[in-house]
C-alpha positions as a Python dict, from the first residue, in 0.01 Angstrom:
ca = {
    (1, 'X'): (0, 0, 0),
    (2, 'X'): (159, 345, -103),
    (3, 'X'): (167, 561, 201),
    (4, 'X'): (-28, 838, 240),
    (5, 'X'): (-297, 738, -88),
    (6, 'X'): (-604, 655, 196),
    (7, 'X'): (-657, 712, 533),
    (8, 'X'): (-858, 358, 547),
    (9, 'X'): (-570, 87, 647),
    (10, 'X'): (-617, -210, 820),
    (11, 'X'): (-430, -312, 1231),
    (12, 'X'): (-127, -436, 1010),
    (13, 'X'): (-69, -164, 775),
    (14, 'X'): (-176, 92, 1047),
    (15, 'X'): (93, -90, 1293),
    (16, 'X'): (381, -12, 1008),
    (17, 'X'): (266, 307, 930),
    (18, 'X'): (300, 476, 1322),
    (19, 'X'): (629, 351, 1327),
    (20, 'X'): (781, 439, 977),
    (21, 'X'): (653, 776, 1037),
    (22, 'X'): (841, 889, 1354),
    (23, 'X'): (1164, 712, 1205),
    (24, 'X'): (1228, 865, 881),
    (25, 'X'): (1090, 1210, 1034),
    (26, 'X'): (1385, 1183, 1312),
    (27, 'X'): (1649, 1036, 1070),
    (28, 'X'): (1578, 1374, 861),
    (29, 'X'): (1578, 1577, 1143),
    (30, 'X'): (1912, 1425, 1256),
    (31, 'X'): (2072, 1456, 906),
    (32, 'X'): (2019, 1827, 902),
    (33, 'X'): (2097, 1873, 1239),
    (34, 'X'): (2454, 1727, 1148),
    (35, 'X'): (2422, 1955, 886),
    (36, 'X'): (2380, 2305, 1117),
    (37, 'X'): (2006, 2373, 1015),
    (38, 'X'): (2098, 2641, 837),
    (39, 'X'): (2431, 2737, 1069),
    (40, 'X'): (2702, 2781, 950),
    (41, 'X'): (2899, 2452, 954),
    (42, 'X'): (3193, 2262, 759),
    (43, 'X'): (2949, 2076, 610),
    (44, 'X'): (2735, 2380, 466),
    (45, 'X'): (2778, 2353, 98),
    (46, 'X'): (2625, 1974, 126),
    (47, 'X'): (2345, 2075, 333),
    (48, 'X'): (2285, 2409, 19),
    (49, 'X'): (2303, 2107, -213),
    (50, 'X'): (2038, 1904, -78),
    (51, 'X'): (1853, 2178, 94),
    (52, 'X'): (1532, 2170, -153),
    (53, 'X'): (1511, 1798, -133),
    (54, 'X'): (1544, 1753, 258),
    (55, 'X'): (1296, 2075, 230),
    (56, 'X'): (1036, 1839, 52),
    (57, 'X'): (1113, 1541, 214),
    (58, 'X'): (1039, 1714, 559),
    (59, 'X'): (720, 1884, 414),
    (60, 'X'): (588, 1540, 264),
    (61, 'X'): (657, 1354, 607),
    (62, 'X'): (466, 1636, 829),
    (63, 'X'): (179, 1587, 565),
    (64, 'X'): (147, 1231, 636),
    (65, 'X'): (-169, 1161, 782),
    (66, 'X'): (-158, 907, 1096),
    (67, 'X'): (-403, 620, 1076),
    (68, 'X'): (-657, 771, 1298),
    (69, 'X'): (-722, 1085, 1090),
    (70, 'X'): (-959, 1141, 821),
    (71, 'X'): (-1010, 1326, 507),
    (72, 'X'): (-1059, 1635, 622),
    (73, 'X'): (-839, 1681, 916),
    (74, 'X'): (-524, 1529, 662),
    (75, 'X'): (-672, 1837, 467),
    (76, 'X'): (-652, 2140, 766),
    (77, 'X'): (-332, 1966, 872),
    (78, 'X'): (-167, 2060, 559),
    (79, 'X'): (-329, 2382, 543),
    (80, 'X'): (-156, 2478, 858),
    (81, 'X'): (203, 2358, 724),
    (82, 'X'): (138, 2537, 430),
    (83, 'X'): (89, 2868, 638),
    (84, 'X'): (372, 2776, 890),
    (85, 'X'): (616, 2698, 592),
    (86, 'X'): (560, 3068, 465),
    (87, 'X'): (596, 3228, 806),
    (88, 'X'): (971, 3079, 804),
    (89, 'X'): (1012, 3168, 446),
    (90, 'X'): (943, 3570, 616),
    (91, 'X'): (1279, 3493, 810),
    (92, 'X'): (1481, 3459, 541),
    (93, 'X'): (1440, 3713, 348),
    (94, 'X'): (1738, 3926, 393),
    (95, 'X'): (1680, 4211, 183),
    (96, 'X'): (1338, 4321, 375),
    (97, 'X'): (1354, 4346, 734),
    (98, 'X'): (1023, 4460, 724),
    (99, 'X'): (906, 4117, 590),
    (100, 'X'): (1171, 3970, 823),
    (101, 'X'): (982, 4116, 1180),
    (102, 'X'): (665, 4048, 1033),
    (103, 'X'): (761, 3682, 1046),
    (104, 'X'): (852, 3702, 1369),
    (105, 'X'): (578, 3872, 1497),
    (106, 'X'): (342, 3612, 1377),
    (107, 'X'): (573, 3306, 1497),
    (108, 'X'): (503, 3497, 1846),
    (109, 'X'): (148, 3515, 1784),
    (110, 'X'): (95, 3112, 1664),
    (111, 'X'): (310, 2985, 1942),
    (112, 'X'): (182, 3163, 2196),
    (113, 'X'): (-83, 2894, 2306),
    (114, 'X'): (28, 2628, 2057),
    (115, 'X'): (267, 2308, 2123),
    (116, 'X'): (209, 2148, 1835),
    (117, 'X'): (334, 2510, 1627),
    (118, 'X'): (580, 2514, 1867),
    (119, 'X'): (756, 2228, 1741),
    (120, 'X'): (651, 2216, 1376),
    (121, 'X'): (844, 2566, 1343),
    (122, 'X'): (1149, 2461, 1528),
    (123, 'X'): (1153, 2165, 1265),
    (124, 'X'): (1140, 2409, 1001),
    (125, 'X'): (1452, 2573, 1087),
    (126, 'X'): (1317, 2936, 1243),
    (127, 'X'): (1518, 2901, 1565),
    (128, 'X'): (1879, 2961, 1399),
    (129, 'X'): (1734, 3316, 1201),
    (130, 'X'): (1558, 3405, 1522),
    (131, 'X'): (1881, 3412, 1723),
    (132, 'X'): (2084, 3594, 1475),
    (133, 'X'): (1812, 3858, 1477),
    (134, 'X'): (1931, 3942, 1802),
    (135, 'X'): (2282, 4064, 1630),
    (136, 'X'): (2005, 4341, 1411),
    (137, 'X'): (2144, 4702, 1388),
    (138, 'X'): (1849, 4827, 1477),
    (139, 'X'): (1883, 5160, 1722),
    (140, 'X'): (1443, 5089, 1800),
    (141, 'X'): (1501, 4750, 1942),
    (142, 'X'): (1171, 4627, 1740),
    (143, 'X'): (1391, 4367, 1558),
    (144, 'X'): (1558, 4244, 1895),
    (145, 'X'): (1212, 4237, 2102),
    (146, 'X'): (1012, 4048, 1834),
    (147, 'X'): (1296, 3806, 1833),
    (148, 'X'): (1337, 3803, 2205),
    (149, 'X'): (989, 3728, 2205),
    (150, 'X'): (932, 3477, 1939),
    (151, 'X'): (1230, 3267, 2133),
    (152, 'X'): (1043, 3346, 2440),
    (153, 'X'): (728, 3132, 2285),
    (154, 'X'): (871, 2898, 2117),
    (155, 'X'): (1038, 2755, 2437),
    (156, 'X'): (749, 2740, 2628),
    (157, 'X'): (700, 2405, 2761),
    (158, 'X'): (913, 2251, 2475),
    (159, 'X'): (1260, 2131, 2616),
    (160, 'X'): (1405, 2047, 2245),
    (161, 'X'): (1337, 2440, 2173),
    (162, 'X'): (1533, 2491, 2513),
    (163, 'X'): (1818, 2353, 2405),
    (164, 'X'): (1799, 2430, 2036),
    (165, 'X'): (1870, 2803, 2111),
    (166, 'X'): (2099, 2792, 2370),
    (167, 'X'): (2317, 2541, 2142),
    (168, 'X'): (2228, 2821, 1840),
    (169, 'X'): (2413, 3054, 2108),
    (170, 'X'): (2114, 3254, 2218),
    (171, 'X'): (2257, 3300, 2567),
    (172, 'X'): (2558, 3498, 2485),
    (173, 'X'): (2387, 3731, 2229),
    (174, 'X'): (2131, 3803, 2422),
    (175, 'X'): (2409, 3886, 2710),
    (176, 'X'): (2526, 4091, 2433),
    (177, 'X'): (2284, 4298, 2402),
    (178, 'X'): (2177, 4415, 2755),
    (179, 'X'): (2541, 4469, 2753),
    (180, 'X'): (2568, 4709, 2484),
    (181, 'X'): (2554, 5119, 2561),
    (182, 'X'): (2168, 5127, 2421),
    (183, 'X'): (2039, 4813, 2539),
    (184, 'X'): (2187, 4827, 2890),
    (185, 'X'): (1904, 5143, 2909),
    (186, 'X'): (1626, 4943, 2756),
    (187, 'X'): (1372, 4849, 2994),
    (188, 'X'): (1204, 4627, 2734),
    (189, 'X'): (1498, 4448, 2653),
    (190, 'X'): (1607, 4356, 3006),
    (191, 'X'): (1265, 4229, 3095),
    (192, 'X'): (1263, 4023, 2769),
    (193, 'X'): (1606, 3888, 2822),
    (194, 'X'): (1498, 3769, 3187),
    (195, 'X'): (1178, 3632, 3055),
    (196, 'X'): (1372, 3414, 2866),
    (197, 'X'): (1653, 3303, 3089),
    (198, 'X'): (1354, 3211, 3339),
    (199, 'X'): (1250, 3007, 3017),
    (200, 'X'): (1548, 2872, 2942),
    (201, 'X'): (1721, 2793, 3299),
    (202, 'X'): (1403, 2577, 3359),
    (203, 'X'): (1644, 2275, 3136),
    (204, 'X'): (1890, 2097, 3389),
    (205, 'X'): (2136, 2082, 3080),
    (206, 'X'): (2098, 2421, 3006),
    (207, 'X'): (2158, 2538, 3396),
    (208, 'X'): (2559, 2507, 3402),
    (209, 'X'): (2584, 2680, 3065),
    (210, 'X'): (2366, 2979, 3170),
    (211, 'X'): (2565, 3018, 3530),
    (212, 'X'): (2899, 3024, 3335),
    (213, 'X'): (2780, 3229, 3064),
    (214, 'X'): (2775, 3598, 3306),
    (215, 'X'): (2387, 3576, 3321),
    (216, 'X'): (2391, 3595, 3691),
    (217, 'X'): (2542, 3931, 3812),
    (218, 'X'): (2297, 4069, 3540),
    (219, 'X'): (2013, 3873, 3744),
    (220, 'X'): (2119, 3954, 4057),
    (221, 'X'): (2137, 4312, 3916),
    (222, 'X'): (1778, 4353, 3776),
    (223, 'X'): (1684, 4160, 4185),
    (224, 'X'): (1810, 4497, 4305),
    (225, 'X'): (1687, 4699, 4090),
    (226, 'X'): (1648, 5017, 4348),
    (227, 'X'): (1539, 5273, 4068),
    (228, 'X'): (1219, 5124, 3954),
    (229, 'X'): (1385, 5122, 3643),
    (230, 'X'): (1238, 4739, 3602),
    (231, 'X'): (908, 4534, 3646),
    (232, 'X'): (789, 4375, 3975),
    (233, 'X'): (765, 4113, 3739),
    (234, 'X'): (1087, 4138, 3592),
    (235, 'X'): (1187, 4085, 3931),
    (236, 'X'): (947, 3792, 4000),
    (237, 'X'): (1126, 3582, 3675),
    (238, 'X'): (1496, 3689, 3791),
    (239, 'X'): (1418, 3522, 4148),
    (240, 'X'): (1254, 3199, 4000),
    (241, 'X'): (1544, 3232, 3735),
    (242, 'X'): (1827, 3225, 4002),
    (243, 'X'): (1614, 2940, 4194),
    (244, 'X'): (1620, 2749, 3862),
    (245, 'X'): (2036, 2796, 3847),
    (246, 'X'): (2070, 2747, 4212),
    (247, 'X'): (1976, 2406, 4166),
    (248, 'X'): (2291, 2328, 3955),
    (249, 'X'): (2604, 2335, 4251),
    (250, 'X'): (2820, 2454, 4003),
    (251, 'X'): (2657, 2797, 3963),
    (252, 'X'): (2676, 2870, 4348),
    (253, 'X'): (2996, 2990, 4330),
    (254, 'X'): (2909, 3249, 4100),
    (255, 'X'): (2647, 3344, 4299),
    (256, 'X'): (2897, 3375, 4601),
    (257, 'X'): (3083, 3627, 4364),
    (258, 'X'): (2762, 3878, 4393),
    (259, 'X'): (2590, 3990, 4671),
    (260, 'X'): (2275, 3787, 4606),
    (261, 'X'): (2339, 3647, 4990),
    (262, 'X'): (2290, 3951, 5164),
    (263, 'X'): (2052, 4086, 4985),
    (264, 'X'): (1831, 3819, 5002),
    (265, 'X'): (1817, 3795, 5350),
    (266, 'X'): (1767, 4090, 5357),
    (267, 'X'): (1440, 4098, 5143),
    (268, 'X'): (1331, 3798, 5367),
    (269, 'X'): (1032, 3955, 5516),
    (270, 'X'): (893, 4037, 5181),
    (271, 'X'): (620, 3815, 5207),
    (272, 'X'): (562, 3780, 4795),
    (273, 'X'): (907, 3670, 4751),
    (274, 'X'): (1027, 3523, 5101),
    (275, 'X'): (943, 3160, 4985),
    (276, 'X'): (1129, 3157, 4664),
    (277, 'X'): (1414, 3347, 4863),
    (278, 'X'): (1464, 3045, 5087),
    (279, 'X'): (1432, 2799, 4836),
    (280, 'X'): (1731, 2972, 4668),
    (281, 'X'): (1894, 2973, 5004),
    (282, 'X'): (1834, 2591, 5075),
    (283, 'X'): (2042, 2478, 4721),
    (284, 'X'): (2253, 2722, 4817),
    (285, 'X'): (2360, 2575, 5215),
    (286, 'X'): (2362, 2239, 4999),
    (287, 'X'): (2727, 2367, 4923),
    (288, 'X'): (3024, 2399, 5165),
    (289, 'X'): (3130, 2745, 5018),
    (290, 'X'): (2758, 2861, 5014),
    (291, 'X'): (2726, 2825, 5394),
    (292, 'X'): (3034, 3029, 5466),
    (293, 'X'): (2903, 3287, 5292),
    (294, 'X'): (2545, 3308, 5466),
    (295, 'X'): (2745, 3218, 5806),
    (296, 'X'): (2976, 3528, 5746),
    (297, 'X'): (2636, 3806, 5660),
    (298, 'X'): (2575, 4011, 6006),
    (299, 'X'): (2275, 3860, 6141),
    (300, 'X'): (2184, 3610, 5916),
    (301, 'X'): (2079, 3365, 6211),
    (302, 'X'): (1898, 3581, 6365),
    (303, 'X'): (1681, 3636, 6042),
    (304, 'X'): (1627, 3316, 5964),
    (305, 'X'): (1529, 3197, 6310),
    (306, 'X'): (1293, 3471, 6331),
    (307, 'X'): (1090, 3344, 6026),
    (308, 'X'): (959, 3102, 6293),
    (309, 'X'): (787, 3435, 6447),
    (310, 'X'): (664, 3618, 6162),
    (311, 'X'): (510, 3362, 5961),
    (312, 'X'): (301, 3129, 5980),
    (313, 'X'): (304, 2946, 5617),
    (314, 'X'): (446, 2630, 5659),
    (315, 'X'): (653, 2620, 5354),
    (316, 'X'): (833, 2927, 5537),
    (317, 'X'): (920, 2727, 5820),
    (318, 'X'): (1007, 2424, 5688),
    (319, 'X'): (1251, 2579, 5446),
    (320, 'X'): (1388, 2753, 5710),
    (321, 'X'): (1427, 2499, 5978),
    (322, 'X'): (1619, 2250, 5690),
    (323, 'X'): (1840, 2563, 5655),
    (324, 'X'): (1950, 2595, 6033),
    (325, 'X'): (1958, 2243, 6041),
    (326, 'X'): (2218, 2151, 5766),
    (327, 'X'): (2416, 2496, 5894),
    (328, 'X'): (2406, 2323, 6257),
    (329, 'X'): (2504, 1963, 6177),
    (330, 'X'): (2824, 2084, 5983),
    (331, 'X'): (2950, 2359, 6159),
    (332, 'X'): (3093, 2396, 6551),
    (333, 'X'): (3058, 2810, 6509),
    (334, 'X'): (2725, 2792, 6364),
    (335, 'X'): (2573, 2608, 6611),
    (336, 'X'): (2724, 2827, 6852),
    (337, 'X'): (2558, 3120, 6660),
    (338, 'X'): (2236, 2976, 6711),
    (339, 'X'): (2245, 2906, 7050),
    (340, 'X'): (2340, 3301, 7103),
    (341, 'X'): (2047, 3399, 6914),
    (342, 'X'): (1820, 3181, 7070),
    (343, 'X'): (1722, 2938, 6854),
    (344, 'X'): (1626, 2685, 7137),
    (345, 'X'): (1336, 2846, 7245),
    (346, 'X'): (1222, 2887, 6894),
    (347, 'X'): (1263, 2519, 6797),
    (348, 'X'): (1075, 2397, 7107),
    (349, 'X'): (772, 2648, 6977),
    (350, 'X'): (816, 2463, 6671),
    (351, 'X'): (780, 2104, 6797),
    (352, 'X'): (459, 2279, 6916),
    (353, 'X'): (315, 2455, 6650),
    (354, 'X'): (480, 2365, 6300),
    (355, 'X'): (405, 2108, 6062),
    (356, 'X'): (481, 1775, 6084),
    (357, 'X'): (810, 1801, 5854),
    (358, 'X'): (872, 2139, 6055),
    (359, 'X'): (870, 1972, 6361),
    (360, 'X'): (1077, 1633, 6298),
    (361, 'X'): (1340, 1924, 6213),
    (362, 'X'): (1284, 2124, 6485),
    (363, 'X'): (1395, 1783, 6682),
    (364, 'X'): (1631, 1721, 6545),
    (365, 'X'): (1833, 1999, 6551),
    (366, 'X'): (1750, 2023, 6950),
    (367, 'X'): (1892, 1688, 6963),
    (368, 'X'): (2241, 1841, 6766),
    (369, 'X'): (2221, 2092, 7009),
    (370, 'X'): (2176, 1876, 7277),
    (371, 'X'): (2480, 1684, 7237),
    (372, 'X'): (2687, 1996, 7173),
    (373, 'X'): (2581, 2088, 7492),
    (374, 'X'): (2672, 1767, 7647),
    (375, 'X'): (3015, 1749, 7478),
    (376, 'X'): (3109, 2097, 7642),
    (377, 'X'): (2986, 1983, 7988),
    (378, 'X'): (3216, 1665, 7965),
    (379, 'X'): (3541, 1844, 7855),
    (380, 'X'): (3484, 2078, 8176),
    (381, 'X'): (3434, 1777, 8365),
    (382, 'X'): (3780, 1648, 8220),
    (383, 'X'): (3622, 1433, 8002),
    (384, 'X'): (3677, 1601, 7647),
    (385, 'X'): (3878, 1387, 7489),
    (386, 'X'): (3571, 1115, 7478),
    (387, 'X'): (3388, 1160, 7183),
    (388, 'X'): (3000, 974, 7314),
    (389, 'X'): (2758, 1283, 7307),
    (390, 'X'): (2627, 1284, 7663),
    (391, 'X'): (2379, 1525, 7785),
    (392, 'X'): (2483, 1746, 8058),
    (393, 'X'): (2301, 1544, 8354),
    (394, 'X'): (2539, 1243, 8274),
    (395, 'X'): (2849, 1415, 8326),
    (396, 'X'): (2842, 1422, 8694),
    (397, 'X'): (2756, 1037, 8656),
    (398, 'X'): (3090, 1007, 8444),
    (399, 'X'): (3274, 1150, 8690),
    (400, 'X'): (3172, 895, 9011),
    (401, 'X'): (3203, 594, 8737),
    (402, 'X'): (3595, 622, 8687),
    (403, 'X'): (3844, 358, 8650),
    (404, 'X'): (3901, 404, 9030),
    (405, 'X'): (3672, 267, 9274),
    (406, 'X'): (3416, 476, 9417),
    (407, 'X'): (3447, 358, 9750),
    (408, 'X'): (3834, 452, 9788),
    (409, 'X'): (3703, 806, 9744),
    (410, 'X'): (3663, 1046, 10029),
    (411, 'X'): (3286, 1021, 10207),
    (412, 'X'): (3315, 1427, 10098),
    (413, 'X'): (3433, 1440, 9722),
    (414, 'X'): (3147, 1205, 9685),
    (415, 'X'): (2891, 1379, 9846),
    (416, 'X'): (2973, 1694, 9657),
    (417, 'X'): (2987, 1512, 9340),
    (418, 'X'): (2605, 1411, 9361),
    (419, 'X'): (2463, 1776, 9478),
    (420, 'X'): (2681, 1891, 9181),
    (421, 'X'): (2489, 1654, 8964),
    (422, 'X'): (2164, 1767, 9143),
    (423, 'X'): (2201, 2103, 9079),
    (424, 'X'): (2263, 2024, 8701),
    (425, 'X'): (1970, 1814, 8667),
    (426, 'X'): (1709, 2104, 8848),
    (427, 'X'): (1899, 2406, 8662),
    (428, 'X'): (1804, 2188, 8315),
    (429, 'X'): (1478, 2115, 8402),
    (430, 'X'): (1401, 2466, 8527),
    (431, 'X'): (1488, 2572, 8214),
    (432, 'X'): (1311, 2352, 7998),
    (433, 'X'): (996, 2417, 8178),
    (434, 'X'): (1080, 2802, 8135),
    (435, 'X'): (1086, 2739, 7796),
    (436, 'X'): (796, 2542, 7724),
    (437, 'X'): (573, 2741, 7914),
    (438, 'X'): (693, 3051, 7718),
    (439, 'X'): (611, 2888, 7383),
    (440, 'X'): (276, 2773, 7548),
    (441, 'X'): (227, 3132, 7658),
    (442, 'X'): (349, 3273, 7301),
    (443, 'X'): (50, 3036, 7139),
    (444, 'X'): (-186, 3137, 7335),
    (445, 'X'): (-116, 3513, 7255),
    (446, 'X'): (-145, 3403, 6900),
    (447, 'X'): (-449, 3215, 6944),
    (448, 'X'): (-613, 3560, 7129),
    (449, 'X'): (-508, 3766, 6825),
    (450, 'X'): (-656, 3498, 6556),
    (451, 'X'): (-964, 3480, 6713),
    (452, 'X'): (-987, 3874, 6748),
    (453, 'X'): (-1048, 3855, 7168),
    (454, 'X'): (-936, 4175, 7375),
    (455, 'X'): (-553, 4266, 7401),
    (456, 'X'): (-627, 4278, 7776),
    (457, 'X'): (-759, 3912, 7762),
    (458, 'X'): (-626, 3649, 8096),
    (459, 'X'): (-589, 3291, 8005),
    (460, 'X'): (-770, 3108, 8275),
    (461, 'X'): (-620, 2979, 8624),
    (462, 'X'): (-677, 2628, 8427),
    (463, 'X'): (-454, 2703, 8146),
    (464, 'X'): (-176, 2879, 8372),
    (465, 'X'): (-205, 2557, 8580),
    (466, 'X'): (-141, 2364, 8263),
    (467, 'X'): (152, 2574, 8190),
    (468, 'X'): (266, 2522, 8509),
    (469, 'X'): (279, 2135, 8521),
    (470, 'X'): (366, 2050, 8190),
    (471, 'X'): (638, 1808, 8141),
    (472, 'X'): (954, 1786, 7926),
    (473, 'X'): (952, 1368, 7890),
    (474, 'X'): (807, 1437, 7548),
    (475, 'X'): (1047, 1705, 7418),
    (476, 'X'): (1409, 1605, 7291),
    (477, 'X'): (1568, 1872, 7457),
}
C-alpha cells in the first residue's frame, strides 16, 4: 500500500505506518541537524546542495496523515504547514527586514498557546534566524524584542526548543545585548532577556551553561533593581530564574561572587518573595562554600530563626528549619551562633506549633544541640577527649564511674559530686519548663489575636495551671 494514498488501512498496515513515520521524520531531522540547520557549519555547501530535497522530504513527512485521521483533518493539517512553511520563508528574506519582523511577529502570535506550532516551526529551521536577529542594527530594538519574544514562545514548555537556542548561542547574544551602551538602558529588553533566561534555565542541561555564561550578576542586578527602572515582574522571573540555576552546585559559586546572599536575606520579610528566597537559600547551604558565605552576613541567624515568628506558612518554616539544620550539623561556630540567638526556644515552639516536617526538624536539631551541649559539659568535667555525646546530667555520673573505685574516694568528694549533679539536673529542668511554658504562653497570645479577643484578655487559672505542670519527657531537649 503506497503511504499516504487513503486514510482507510487495516491493524497491520496501520501498525507499520505509526512507526515508519516517527523514524524517517527523526532520521531527517538528525541529518540536518549534522548539517547546522541552516548554521554555519563545515558541512554547509552539502546541506545548500540538498537543501530543496530535505525541504520536501520534511514537508511530505509532516503531511502524512496518521491512521486515525480522516479526510478532512489530513486536509486542515496541511493547510496549517502550508501557512507555517511561509511564516519561516518571512525569516529569510534578507533584503526586507520589514518582511523579516513580520515573520517574527506572527511566529510569536501562533506559538503563543500552541505546542504542536511550537515544534513544527522549530523543525522548520526558524530558531537559527531568530537568534541571529538578536545581532540586528536596529537603534528601535523592534527587531531584537520580536525576536526576544518569538524565542520566548517557542520555548514554552518545549525542552528540544530549550536547548535548540541555547546550542544556536542565544545565551551569549542576548548577554550581548543588555550589555551594549543602548540596550543596557532598555527596559524592554532587560525584561525580555529575563523572561527568557527564566524560560530557558528551567532545562537541567541548560543550567551550568547559563551560570557560566555571566547571566547571573545581570540577574542579581535587575533583583536589586532600586530605581524602579524594572518590572515587579521582571523581578518575580529573575528570582525563579536564580532558583532554577541554584539548583545546579556549580553555579553557586558564581552566585557567592555577587551579593545575592545579603541581599536576600535581607528581602526575607517580603512576604511575595520570602518563599522563593529560601528555596534559593536551601540549594545554596547544599554547598560547603555557600554556607560560609550566609554564616559570614551580620545577622543572618537571627533572620532566619525569626521566620519562625513572623510567619506562619508552613513552607516558610520548613525551608527555614532544613536551613539551620544543615548549617548546625556541619558547623561547631554555627551552632554556637544559634544558641546566642536563641534558637532553642524557637525550635521547642516549633515542635509545638509547626508542621509535621517542621517539627521532625525542629527535633532534630535540638537533639544536635543537645549533644553539643553535652560534649562541652564533659570536657569541663575532664572528660573532652571522649567523643560519646552525653547530655549534661550524665556528666556528673561520668565523673563517680571512673576507673578508680568509688568507695576509695573520700565520704566528701562524693557527696559533693552528687549535689553537683543535682544542681545540674534542676537548673536543666528549670529551664526547659521556662521554655515550654513561654512557647505555650506565646501560642496562646497568638491564638487571642486569631480569634480577634481583647488585648487585655487572661488565660484562665486552668490554662496557667497547665503551663505550670507541663512536662519535658516528650520534648528532645
Amino acid at each position: 500500500m503506497a503511504w499516504g494514498t487513503t486514510s482507510k488501512c487495516d491493524g497491520k498496515d496501520a501498525g507499520s505506518v505509526v512507526l515508519e513515520r516517527p523514524l524517517k521524520l527523526w532520521s531527517l531531522i538528525i541529518d540536518r541537524v549534522r548539517c547546522g540547520g541552516g548554521v554555519q557549519r563545515p558541512c554547509r555547501k552539502k546541506a545548500e546542495a540538498k537543501h530543496r530535497s530535505g525541504s520536501e522530504k520534511l514537508s511530505e513527512l509532516l503531511k502524512q496523515p496518521e491512521w486515525w485521521e480522516n479526510e478532512e483533518e489530513v486536509r486542515r493539517k496541511e493547510q496549517e504547514l502550508e501557512a507555517l512553511k511561509k511564516v519561516a520563508k518571512k525569516l529569510q528574506q534578507e533584503g526586507s527586514m520589514e518582511v523579516v519582523l513580520e515573520g517574527a511577529a506572527e511566529i510569536r502570535r501562533l506559538t503563543r498557546d500552541d505546542p504542536q506550532a511550537r515544534t513544527t516551526l522549530a523543525l522548520l529551521g526558524v530558531i537559527p534566524p531568530l537568534v541571529a536577529l538578536l545581532d540586528a542594527q536596529d537603534p528601535t530594538f523592534n527587531s531584537q524584542i520580536a525576536a526576544l519574544y518569538a524565542l520566548l514562545n517557542l520555548a514554552i514548555t518545549n525542552d528540544a526548543n530549550k536547548a535548540a537556542i541555547v546550542k544556536a548561542g542565544g545565551v551569549h547574544k542576548m548577554l550581548k545585548l543588555i550589555q551594549s551602551p543602548n540596550g543596557a538602558h532598555s527596559q524592554a529588553i532587560a525584561e525580555a532577556v529575563v523572561a527568557n533566561f527564566l524560560g530557558l534555565s528551567a532545562l537541567d542541561s541548560n543550567k551550568p551553561i547559563i551560570g557560566s555564561s555571566g547571566a547571573i550578576p545581570f540577574l542579581v542586578e535587575t533583583l536589586k533593581d532600586s530605581d524602579e527602572t524594572v518590572s515587579s515582574q521582571a523581578k518575580q522571573d529573575s528570582l525563579r530564574a536564580l532558583y532554577n540555576l541554584s539548583i545546579s552546585p556549580s553555579n553557586v559559586f558564581a552566585m557567592l561572587e555577587t551579593d545575592l546572599i545579603p541581599h536576600l536575606l535581607v528581602k526575607l520579610g517580603d512576604m511575595d518573595m520570602s518563599e522563593r528566597i529560601l528555596s534559593i537559600l536551601s540549594n545554596i547551604v547544599l554547598v560547603a562554600e555557600g554556607r560560609k558565605g550566609i554564616s559570614a552576613v551580620p545577622d543572618a541567624f537571627p533572620i532566619l530563626i525569626d521566620v519562625f515568628n513572623w510567619t506562619d506558612s508552613p513552607g516558610c518554616q520548613e525551608k527555614a528549619s532544613y536551613i539551620l539544620m544543615v548549617m548546625a550539623h556541619k558547623s561547631y561556630g554555627d551552632r554556637q551562633a544559634m544558641i546566642e540567638a536563641g534558637i532553642v526556644s524557637q525550635l521547642l515552639e516549633l515542635t509545638l506549633l509547626g508542621s509535621t516536617l517542621a517539627q521532625k526538624r525542629a527535633s532534630r536539631m535540638l537533639e544536635c544541640l543537645r549533644a553539643e551541649k553535652g560534649k562541652q559539659v564533659l570536657g569541663n568535667c575532664g572528660g573532652g577527649s571522649l567523643t560519646a555525646t552525653l547530655s549534661a546530667p550524665l556528666c556528673g555520673a561520668l565523673s563517680t564511674s571512673s576507673s578508680m573505685d568509688p568507695t576509695n574516694q573520700p565520704k566528701d568528694i562524693m557527696k559533693e559530686e552528687e549535689e553537683e549533679e543535682e544542681e545540674m539536673m534542676s537548673q536543666e529542668k528549670k529551664a526547659v519548663k521556662q521554655l515550654v511554658q513561654q512557647s505555650l504562653q506565646n501560642n496562646m497570645k497568638r491564638m487571642v489575636k486569631r480569634a480577634n479577643l481583647p488585648h487585655d484578655f487572661v488565660p484562665s487559672d486552668h490554662f496557667k495551671s497547665l503551663t505550670l505542670s507541663s512536662t519535658s519527657k516528650s520534648l528532645p531537649f
